[in-house]
C-alpha positions, -999 to +999 in steps of 0.1 A: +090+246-021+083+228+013+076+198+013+040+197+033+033+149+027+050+123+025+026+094+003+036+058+013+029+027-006+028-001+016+035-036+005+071-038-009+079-001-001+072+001+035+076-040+040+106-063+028+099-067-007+086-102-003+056-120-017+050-137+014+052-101+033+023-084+014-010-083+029-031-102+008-007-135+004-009-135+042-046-145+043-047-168+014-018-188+031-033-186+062-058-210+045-039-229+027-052-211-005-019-200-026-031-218-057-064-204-055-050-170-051-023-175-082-050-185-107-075-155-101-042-133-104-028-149-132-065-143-150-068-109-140-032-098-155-044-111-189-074-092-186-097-117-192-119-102-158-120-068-148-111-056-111-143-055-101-148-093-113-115-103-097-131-085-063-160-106-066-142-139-070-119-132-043-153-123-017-168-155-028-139-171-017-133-158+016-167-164+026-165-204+013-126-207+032-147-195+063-116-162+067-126-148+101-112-120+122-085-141+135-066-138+101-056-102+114-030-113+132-009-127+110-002-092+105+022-101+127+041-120+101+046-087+077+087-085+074+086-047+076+115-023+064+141-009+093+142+024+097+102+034+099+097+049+135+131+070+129+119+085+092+086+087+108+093+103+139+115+124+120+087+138+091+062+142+120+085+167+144+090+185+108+053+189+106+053+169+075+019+146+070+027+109+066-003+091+048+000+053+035-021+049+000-018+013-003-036-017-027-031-041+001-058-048+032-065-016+056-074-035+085-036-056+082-019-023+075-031-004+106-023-039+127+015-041+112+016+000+117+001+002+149+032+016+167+036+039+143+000+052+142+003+080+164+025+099+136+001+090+108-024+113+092-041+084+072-041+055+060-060+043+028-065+034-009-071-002+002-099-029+009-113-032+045-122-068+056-156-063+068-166-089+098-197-103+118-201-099+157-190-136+157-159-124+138-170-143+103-156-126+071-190-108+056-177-085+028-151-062+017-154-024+021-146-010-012-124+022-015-137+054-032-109+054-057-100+018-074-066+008-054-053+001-087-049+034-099-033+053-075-034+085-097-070+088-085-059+085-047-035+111-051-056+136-067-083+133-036-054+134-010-042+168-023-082+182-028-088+166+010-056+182+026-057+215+002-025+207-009-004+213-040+011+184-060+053+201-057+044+201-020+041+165-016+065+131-020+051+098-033+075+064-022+064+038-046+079+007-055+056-012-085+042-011-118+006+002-103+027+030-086+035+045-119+007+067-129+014+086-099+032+108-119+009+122-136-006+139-109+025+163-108+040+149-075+075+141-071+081+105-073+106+079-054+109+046-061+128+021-037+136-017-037+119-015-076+094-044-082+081-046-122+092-014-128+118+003-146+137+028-114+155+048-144+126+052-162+120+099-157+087+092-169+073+072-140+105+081-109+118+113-103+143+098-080+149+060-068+175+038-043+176+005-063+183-014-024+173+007+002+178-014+033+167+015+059+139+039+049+157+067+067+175+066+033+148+089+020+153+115+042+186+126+028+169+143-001+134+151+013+138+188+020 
């Protein structure tokens, strides 16, 4: 069957798999914050808060660091992957939707994707970084579907596009890419972070070190 989407992950799939490329290390660092950011992390893997507690502690201190809008540009900074305007360009003049369902922050996403925008159908999953007219961080738009589970995203991308799940590619690259499968989409993973690339019951199909994301587009038919 034809394939009709393309389903991105963003940090560590689309970007250099780096911790200081992904989205949310970038503002944390920004304030000098690191530690702050580790311990809520480290809390939150041994499940002594839930995701919506971690949110809350994160808010709390965004607002107290005094984030504000300037923060967006250290977009700039994001040590993207080669090869995305050329796979890009490529699915689009194939009439192929490219949509990003990422964990990270929508607002650095669209920055570090901007000239590659024009060939993306949306982008989402993620937390929005809501601001004040002076530019003070206020609050974080929540996404409909918990970021963490990106089974749920997948399910309302193929209701909202009226597609069916052998017509559409996910690109993943982590452990909280792995329910993905279950939505009956076939699954890549690339440049494997905490998760198991041989593992048929999470990947479909994976390139342990894809150094240019055209890669892909060898076996996307």
């Amino acid at each position: 069957m034809k394939i009709k989407a393309v389903i991105f992950d963003f940090d560590g799939t689309l970007t250099k798999n780096e911790k200081e490329a992904g989205t949310w290390y970038l503002v944390w660092d920004a304030y000098n914050d690191t530690e702050t950011e580790k311990r809520y992390f480290d809390i939150f893997l041994d499940k002594k808060i839930t995701t919506e507690e971690w949110f809350v502690l994160i808010n709390a201190r965004f607002k107290k660091l005094g984030v504000t809008k300037e923060v967006l540009k250290t977009a700039s900074k994001i040590k993207m992957i080669d090869g995305i305007k050329e796979t890009f360009d490529s699915l689009s003049s194939n009439k192929i939707k490219i949509i990003i369902l990422t964990s990270g922050i929508i607002n650095m996403v669209e920055a570090a994707l901007k000239p590659e925008t024009d060939c993306i159908t949306q982008i989402c999953g993620g937390i929005t970084l809501d601001f004040d007219n002076d530019g003070k961080f206020l609050k974080f738009i929540m996404p409909e579907t918990d970021s963490e589970r990106k089974i749920e995203g997948i399910n309302k991308i193929i209701k909202q596009f009226k597609l069916l799940p052998e017509e559409i590619v996910f690109v993943g690259n982590d452990y909280n890419d792995e329910t993905v499968k279950q939505s009956g989409v076939e699954t890549w993973c690339i440049n494997p972070n905490n998760t198991d690339i041989t593992n048929k019951e999470f990947w479909d199909y994976g390139i342990a070190e894809c150094k240019n994301l055209q890669e892909i587009l060898l076996f996307i038919k």
